[in-house]
N, CA and C atoms of all chains as a GROMACS GRO file, in nm:
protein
  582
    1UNK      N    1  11.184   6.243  13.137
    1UNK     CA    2  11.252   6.362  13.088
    1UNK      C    3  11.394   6.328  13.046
    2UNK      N    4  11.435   6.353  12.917
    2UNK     CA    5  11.523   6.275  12.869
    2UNK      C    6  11.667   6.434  12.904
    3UNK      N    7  11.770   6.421  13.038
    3UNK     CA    8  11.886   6.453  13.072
    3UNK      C    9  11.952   6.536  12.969
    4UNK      N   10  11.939   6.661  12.905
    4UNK     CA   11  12.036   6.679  12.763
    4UNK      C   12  12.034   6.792  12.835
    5UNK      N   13  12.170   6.832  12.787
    5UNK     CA   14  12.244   6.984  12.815
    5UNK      C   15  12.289   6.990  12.677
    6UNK      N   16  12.218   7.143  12.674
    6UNK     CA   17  12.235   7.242  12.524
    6UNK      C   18  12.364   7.372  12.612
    7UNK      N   19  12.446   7.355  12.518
    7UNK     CA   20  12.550   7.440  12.568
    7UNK      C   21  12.549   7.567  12.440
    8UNK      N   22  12.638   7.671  12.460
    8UNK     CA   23  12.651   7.752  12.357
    8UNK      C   24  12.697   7.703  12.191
    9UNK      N   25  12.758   7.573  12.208
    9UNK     CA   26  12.785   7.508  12.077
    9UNK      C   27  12.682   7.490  11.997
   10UNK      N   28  12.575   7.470  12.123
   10UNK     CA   29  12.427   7.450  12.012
   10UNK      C   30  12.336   7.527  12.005
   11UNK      N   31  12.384   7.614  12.054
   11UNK     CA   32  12.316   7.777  12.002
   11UNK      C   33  12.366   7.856  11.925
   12UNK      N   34  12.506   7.842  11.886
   12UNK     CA   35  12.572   7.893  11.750
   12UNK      C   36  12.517   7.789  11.630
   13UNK      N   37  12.488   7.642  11.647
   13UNK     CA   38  12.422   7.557  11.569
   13UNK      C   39  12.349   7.581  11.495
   14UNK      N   40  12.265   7.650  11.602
   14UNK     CA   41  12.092   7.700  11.599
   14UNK      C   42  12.104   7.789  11.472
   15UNK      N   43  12.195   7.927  11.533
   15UNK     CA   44  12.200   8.036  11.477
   15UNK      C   45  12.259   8.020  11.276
   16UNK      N   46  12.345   7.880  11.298
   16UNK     CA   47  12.465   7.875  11.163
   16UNK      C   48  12.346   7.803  11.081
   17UNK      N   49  12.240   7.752  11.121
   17UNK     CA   50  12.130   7.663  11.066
   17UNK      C   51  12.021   7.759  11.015
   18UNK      N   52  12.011   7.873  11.094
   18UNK     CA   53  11.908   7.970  11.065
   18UNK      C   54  11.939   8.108  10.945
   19UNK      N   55  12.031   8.097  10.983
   19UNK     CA   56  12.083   8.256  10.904
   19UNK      C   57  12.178   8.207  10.785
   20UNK      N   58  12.271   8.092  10.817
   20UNK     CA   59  12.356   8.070  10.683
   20UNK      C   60  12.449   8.122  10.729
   21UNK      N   61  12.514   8.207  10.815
   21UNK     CA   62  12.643   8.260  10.847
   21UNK      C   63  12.748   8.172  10.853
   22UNK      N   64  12.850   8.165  10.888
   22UNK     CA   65  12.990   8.078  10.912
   22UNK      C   66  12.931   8.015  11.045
   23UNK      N   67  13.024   7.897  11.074
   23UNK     CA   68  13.003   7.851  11.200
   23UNK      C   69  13.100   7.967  11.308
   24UNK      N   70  13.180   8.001  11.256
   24UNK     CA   71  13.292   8.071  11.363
   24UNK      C   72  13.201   8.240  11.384
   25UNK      N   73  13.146   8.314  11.287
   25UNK     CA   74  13.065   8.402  11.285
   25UNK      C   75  12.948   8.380  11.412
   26UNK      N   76  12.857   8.257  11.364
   26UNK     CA   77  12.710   8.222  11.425
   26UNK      C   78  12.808   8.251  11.589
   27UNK      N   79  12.875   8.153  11.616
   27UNK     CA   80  12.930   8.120  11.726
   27UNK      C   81  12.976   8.276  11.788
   28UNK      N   82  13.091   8.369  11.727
   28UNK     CA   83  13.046   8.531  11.759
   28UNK      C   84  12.966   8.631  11.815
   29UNK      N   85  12.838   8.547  11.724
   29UNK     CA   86  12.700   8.650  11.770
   29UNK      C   87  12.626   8.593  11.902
   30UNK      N   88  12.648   8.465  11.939
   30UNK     CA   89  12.593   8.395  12.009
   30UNK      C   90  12.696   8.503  12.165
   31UNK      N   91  12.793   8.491  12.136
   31UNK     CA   92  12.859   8.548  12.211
   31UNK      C   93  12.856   8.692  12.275
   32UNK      N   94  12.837   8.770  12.141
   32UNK     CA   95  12.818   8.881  12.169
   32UNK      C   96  12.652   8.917  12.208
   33UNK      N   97  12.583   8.840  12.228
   33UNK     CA   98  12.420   8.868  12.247
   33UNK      C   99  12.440   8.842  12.422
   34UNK      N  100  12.529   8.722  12.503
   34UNK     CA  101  12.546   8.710  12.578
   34UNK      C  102  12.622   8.870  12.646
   35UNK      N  103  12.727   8.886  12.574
   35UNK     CA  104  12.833   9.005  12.641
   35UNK      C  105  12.752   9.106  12.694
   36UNK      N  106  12.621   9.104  12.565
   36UNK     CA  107  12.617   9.293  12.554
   36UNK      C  108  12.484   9.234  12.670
   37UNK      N  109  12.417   9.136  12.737
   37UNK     CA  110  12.340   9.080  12.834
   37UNK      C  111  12.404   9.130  12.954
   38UNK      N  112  12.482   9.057  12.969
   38UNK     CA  113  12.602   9.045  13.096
   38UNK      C  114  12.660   9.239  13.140
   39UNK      N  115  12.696   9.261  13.014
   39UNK     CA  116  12.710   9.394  13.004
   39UNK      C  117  12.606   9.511  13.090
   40UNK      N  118  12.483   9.496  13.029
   40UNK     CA  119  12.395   9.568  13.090
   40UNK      C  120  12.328   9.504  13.244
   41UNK      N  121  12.366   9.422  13.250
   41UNK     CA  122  12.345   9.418  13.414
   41UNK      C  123  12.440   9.395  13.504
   42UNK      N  124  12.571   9.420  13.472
   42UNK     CA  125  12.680   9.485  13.522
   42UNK      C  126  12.649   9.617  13.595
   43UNK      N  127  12.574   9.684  13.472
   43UNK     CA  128  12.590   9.856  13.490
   43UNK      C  129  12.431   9.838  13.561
   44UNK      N  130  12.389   9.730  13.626
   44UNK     CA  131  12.278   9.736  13.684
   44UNK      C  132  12.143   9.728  13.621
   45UNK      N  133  12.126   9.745  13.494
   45UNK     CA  134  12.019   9.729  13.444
   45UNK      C  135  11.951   9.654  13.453
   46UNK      N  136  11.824   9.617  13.382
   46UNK     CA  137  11.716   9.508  13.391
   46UNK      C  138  11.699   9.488  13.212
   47UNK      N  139  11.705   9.338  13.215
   47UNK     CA  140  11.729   9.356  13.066
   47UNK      C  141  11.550   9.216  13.044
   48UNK      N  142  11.543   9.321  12.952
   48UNK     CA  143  11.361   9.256  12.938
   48UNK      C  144  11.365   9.209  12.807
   49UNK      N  145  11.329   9.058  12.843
   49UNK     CA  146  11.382   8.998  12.681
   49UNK      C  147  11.215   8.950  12.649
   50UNK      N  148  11.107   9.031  12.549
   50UNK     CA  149  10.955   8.961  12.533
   50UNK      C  150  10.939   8.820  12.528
   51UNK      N  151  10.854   8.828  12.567
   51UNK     CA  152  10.804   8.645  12.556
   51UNK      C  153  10.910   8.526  12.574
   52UNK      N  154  11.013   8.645  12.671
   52UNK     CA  155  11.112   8.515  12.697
   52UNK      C  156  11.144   8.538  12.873
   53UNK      N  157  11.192   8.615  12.902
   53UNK     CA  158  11.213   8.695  13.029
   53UNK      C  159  11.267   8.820  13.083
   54UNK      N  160  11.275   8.839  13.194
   54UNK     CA  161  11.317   8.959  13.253
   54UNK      C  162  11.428   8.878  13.363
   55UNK      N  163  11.566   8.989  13.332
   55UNK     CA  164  11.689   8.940  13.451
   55UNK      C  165  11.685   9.074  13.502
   56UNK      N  166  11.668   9.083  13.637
   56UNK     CA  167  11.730   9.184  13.693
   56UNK      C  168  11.810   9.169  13.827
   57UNK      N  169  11.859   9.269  13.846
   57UNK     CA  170  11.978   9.287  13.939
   57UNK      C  171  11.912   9.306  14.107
   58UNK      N  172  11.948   9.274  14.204
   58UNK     CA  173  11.903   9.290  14.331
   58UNK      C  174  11.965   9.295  14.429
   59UNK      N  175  11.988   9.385  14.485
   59UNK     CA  176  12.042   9.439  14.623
   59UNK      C  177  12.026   9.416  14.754
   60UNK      N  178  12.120   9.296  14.774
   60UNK     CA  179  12.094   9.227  14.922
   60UNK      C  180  12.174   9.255  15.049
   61UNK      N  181  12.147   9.295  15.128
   61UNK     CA  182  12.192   9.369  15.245
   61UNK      C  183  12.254   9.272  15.337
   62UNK      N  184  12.355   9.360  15.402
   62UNK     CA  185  12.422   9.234  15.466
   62UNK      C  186  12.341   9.167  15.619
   63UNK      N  187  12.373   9.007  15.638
   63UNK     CA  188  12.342   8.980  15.708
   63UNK      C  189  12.436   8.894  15.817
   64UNK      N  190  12.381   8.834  15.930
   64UNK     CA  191  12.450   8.718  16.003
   64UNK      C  192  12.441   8.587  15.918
   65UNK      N  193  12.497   8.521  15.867
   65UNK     CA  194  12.444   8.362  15.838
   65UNK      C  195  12.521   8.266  15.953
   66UNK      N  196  12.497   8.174  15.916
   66UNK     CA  197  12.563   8.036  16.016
   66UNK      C  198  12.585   7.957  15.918
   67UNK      N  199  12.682   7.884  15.992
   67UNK     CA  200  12.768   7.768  15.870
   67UNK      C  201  12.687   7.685  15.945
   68UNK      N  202  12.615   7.594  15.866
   68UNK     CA  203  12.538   7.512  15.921
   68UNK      C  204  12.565   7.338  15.933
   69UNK      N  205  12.712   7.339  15.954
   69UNK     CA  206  12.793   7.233  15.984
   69UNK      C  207  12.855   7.248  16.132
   70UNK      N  208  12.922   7.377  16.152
   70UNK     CA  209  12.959   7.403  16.301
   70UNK      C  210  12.899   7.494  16.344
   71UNK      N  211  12.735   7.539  16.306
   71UNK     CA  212  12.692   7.649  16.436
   71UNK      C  213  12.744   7.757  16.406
   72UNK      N  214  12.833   7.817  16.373
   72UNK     CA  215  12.934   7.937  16.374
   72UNK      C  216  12.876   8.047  16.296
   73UNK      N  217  12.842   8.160  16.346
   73UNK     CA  218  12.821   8.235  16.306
   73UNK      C  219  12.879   8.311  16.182
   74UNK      N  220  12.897   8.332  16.086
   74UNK     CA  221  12.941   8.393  15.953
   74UNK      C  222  12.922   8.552  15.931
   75UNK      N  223  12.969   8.649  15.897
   75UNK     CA  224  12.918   8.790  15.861
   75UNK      C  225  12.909   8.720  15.733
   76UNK      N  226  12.743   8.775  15.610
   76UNK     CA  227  12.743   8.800  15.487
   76UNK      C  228  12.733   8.961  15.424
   77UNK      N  229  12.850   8.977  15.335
   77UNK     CA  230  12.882   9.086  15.326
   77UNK      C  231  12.723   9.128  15.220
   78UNK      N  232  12.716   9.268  15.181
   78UNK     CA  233  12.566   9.286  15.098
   78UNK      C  234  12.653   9.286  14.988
   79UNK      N  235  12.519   9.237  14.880
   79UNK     CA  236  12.601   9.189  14.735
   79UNK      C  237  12.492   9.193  14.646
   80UNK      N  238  12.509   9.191  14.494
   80UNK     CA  239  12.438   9.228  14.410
   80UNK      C  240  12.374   9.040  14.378
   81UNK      N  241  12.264   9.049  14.323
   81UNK     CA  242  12.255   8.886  14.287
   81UNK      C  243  12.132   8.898  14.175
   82UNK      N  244  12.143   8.807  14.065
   82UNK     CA  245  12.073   8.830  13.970
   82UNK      C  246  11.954   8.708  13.952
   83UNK      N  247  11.816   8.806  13.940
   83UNK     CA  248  11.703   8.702  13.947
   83UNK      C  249  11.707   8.687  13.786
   84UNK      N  250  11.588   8.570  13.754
   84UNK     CA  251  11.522   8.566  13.615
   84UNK      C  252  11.390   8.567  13.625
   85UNK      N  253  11.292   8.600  13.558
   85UNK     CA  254  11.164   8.565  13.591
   85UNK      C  255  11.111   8.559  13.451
   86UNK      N  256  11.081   8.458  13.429
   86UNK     CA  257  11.044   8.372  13.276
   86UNK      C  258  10.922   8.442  13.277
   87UNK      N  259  10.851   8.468  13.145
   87UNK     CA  260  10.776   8.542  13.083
   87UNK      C  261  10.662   8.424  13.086
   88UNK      N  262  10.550   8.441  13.071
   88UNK     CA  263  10.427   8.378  13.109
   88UNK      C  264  10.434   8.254  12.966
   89UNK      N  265  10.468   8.309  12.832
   89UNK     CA  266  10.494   8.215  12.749
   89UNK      C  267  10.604   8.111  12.789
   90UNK      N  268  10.677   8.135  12.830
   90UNK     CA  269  10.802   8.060  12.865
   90UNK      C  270  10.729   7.954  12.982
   91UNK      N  271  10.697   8.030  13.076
   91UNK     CA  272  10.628   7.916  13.170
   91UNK      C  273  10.498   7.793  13.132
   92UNK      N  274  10.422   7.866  13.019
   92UNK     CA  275  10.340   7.765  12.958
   92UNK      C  276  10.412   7.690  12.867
   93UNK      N  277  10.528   7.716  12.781
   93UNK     CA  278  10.542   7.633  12.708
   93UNK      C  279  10.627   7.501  12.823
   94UNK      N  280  10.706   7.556  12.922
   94UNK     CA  281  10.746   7.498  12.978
   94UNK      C  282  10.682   7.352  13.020
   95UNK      N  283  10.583   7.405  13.123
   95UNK     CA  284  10.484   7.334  13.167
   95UNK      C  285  10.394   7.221  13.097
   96UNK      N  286  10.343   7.258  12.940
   96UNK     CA  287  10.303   7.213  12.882
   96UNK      C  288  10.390   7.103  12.777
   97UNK      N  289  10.514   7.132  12.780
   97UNK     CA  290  10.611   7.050  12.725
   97UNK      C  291  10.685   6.906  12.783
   98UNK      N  292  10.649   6.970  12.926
   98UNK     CA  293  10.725   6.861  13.030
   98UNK      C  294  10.579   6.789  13.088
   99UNK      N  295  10.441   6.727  13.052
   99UNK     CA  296  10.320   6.720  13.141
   99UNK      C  297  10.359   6.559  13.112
  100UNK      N  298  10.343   6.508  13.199
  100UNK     CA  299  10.353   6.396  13.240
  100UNK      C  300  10.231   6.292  13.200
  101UNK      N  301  11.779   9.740  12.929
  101UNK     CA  302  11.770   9.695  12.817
  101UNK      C  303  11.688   9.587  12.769
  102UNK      N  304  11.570   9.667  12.650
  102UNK     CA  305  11.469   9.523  12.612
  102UNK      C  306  11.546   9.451  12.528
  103UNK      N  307  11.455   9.369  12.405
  103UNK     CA  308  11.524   9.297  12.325
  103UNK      C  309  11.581   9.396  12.188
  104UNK      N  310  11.452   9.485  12.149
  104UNK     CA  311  11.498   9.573  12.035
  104UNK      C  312  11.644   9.641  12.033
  105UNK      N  313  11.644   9.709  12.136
  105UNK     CA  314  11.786   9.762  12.214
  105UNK      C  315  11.923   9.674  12.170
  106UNK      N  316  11.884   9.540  12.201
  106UNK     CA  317  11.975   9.445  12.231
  106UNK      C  318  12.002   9.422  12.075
  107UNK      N  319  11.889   9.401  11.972
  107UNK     CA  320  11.910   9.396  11.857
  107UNK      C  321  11.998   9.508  11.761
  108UNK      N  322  11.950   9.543  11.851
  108UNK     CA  323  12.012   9.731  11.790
  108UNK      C  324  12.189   9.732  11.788
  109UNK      N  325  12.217   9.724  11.938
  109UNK     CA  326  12.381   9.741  11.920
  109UNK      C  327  12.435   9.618  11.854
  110UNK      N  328  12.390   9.466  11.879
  110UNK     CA  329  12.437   9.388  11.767
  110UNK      C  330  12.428   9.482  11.601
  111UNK      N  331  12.317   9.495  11.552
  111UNK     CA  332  12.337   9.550  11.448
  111UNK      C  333  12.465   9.650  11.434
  112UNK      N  334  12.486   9.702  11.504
  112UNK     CA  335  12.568   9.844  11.505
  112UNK      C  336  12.680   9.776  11.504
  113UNK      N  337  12.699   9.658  11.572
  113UNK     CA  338  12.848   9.599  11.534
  113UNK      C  339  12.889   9.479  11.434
  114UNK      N  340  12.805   9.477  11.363
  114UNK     CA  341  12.800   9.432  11.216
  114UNK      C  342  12.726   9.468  11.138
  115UNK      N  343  12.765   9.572  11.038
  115UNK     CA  344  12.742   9.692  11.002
  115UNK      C  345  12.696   9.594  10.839
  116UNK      N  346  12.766   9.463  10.832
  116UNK     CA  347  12.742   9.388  10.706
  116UNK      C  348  12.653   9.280  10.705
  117UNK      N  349  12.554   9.288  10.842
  117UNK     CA  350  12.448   9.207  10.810
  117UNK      C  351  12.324   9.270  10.825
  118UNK      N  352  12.236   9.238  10.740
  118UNK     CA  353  12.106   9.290  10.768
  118UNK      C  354  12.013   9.291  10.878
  119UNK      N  355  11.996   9.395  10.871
  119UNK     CA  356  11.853   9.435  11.034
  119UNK      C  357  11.794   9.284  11.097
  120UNK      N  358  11.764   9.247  10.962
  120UNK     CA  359  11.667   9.144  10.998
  120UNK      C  360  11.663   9.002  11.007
  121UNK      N  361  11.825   8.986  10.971
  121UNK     CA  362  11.865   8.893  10.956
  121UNK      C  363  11.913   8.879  11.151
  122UNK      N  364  11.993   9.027  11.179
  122UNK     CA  365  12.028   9.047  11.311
  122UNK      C  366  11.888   8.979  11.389
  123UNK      N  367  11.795   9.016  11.373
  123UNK     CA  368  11.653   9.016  11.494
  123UNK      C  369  11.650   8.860  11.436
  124UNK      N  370  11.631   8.767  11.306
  124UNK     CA  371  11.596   8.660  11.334
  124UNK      C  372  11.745   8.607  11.439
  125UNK      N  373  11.874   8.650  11.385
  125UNK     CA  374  12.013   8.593  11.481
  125UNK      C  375  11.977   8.585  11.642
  126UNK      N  376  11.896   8.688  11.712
  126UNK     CA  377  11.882   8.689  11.828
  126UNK      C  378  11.752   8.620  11.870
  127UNK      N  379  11.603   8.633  11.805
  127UNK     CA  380  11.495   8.581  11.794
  127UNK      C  381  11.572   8.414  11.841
  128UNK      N  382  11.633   8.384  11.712
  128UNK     CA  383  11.661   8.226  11.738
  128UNK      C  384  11.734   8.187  11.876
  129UNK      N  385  11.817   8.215  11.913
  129UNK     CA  386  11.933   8.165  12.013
  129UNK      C  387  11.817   8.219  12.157
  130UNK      N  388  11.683   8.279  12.163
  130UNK     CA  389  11.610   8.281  12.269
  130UNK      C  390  11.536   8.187  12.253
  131UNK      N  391  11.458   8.182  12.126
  131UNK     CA  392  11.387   8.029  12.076
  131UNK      C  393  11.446   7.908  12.155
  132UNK      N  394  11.539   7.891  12.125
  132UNK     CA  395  11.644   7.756  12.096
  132UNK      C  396  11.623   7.743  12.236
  133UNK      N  397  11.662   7.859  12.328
  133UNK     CA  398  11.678   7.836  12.505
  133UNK      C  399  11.536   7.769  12.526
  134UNK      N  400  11.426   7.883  12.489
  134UNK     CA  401  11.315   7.786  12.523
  134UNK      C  402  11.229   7.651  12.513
  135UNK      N  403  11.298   7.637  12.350
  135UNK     CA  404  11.253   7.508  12.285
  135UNK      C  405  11.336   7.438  12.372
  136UNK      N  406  11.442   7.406  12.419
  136UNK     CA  407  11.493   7.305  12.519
  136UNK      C  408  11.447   7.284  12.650
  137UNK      N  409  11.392   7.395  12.704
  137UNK     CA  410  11.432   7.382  12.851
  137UNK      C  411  11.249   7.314  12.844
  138UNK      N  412  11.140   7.345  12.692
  138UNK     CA  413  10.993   7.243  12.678
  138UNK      C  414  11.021   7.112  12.645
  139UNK      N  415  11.112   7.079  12.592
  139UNK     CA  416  11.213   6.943  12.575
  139UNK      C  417  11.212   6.889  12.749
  140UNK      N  418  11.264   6.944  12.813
  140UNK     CA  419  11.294   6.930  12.949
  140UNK      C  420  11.461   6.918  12.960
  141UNK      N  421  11.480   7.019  12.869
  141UNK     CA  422  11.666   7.015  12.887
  141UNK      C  423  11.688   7.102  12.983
  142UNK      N  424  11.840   7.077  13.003
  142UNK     CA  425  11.916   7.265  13.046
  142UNK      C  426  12.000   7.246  12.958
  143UNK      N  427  12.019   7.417  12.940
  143UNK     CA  428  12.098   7.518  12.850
  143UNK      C  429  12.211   7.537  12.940
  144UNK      N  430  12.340   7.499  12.950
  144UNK     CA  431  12.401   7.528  13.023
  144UNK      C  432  12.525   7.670  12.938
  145UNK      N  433  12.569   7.737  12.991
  145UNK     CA  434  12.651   7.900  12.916
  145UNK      C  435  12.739   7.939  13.030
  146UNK      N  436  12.828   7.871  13.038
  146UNK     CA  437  12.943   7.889  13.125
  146UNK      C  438  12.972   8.041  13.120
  147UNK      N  439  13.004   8.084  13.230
  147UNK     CA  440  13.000   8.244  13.312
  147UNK      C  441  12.859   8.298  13.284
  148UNK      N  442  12.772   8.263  13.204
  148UNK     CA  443  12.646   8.359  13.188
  148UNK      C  444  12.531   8.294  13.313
  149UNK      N  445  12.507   8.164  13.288
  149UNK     CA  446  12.461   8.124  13.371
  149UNK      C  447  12.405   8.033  13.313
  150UNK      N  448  12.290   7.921  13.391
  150UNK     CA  449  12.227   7.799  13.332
  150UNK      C  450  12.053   7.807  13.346
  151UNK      N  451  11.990   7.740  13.234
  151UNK     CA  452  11.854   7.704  13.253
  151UNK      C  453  11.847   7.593  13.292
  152UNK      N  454  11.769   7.594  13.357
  152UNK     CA  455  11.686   7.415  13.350
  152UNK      C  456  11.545   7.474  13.406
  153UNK      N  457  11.492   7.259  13.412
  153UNK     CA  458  11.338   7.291  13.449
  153UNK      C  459  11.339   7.254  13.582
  154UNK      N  460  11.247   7.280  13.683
  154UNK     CA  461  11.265   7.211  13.766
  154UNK      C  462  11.058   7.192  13.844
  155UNK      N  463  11.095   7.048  13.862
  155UNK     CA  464  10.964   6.969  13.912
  155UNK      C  465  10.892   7.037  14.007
  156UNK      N  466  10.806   7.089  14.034
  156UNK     CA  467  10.691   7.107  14.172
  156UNK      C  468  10.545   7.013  14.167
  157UNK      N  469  10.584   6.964  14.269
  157UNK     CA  470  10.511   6.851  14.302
  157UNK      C  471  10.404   6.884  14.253
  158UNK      N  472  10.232   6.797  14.318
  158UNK     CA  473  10.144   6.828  14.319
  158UNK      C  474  10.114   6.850  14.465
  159UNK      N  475   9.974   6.948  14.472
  159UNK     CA  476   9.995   6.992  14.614
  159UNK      C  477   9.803   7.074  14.670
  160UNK      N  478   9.794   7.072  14.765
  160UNK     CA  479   9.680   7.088  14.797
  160UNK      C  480   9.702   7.236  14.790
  161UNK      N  481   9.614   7.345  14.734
  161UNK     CA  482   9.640   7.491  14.748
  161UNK      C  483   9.491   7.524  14.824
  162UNK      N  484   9.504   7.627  14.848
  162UNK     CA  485   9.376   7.743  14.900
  162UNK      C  486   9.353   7.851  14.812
  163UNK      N  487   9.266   7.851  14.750
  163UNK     CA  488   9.185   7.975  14.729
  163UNK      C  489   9.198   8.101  14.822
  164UNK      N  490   9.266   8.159  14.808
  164UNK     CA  491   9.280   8.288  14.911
  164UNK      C  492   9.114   8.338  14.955
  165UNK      N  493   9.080   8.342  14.876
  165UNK     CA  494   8.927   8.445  14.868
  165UNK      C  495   8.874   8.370  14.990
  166UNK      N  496   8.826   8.242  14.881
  166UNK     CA  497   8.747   8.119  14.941
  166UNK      C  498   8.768   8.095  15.077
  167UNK      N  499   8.870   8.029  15.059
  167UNK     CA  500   8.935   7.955  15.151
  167UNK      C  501   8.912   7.790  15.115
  168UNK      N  502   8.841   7.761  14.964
  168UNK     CA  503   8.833   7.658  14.952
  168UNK      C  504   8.944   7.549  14.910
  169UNK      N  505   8.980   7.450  14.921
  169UNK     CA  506   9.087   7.406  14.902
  169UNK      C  507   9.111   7.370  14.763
  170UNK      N  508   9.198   7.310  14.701
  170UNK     CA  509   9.189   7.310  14.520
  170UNK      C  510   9.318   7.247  14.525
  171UNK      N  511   9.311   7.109  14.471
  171UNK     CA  512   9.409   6.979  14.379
  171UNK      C  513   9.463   7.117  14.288
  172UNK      N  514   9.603   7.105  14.314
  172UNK     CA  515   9.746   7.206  14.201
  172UNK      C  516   9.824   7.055  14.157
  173UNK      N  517   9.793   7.057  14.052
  173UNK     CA  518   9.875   6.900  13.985
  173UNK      C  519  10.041   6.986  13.942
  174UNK      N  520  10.064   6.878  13.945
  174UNK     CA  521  10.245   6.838  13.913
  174UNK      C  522  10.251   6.920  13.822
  175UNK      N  523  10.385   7.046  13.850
  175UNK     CA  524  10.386   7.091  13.722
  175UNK      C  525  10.547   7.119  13.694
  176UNK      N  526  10.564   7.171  13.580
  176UNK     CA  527  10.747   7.211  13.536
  176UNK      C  528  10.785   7.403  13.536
  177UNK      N  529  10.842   7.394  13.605
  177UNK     CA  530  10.904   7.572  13.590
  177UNK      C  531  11.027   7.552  13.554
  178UNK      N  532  11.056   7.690  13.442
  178UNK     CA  533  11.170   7.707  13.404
  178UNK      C  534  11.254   7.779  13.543
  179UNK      N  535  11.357   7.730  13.513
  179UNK     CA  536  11.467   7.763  13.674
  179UNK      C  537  11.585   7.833  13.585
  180UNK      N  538  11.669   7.958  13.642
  180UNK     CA  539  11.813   7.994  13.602
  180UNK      C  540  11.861   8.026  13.712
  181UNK      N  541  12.034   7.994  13.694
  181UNK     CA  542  12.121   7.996  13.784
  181UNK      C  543  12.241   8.064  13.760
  182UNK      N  544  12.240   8.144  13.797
  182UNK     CA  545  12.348   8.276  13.707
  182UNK      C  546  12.489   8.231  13.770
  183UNK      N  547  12.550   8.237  13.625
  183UNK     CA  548  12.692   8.213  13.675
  183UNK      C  549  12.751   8.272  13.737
  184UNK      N  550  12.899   8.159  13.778
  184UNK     CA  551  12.991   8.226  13.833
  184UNK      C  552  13.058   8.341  13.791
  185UNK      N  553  13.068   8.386  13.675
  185UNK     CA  554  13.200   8.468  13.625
  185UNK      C  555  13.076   8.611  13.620
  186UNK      N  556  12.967   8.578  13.583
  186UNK     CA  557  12.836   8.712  13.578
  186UNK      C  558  12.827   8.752  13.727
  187UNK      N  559  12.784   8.657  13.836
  187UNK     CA  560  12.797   8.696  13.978
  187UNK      C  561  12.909   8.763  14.049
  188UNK      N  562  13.053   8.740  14.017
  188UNK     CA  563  13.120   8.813  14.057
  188UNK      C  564  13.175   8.936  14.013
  189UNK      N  565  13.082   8.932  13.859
  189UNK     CA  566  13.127   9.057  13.759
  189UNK      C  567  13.011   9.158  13.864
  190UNK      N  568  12.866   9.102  13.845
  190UNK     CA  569  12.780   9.235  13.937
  190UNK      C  570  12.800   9.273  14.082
  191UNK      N  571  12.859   9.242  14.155
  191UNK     CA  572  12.909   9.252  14.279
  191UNK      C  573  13.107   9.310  14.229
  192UNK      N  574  13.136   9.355  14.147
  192UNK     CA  575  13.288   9.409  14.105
  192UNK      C  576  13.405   9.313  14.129
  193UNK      N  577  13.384   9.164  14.132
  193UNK     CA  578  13.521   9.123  14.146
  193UNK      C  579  13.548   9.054  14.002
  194UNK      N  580  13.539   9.110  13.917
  194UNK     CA  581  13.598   9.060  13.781
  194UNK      C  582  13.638   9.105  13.650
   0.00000   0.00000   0.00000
């Protein structure tokens, strides 16, 4: 499995390669597709992207933890935390892309 | 919020590109995530969060029903890891 990290540079790439827009534009929308993401699961939502995934928001209650270097007991305060759950295409192409 | 939605207020805030040009703009940059992470990349998106793949062995499973046992070969799942700057935005510190 050949190590490559695709960052947002190469998803405005993607976008300046597909549509013809400016690079500083592509790079914009790339941005703003993220914001208005981030955005709606701020305000808690579940944002359902087809044949790609579902992020939603989840409500975790507080607990005891332990620092598991000194034993010591920790309070964890309850906090919001965001799952993904890849869409059944996403997991086959996955799977089928990486088969050994 | 689905994807149409999502297509929608982009449109609404560029009022000078076409519908459809908007849905291929967003279509692609989900493409692109997935075509990498079947590559076996990660997408990394500082404050949004990161993809990658990650390995599960191969492994002896059970048939619930059965109870018969059944070879699960080596396989790849897509993994995300939500950023820092998104995690402390949904919990209010940002």
């Amino acid at each position: 499995m050949a190590d490559k990290t695709l960052t947002r540079m190469d998803l405005s790439e993607a976008v300046f390669r597909e549509v013809g827009l400016s690079r500083n534009e592509s790079a914009q929308l790339v941005e703003s597709v993220l914001d208005h993401m981030s955005d709606a699961l701020t305000r808690g939502e579940q944002v359902k992207i087809s044949s790609f995934g579902t992020f939603s928001v989840r409500d975790k209650s507080a607990r005891v933890g332990r620092n598991p270097k000194t034993g010591e007991e920790v309070p964890i305060n309850p906090r919001r935390v965001l799952t993904f759950r890849p869409s059944h295409l996403m997991k086959d192409r996955v799977a089928s892309g990486n088969k050994s | 919020m689905i994807r149409s939605e999502l297509i929608q207020k982009i449109a609404d805030e560029n009022p000078h590109l076409y519908q459809r040009d908007v849905e291929r703009i967003v279509n692609t940059i989900f493409d692109e995530v997935t075509d990498a992470m079947a590559r076996g990349y990660r997408v990394e998106l500082r404050g949004f969060g990161a993809f990658s793949v990650k390995k599960r062995d191969a492994r002896v499973g059970r048939n619930p029903r059965t109870g018969a046992t059944v070879d699960v070969e080596e396989k790849h799942v897509p993994f995300f890891k939500t950023g820092k700057l998104l995690r402390d935005r949904l919990n209010g510190k940002a």
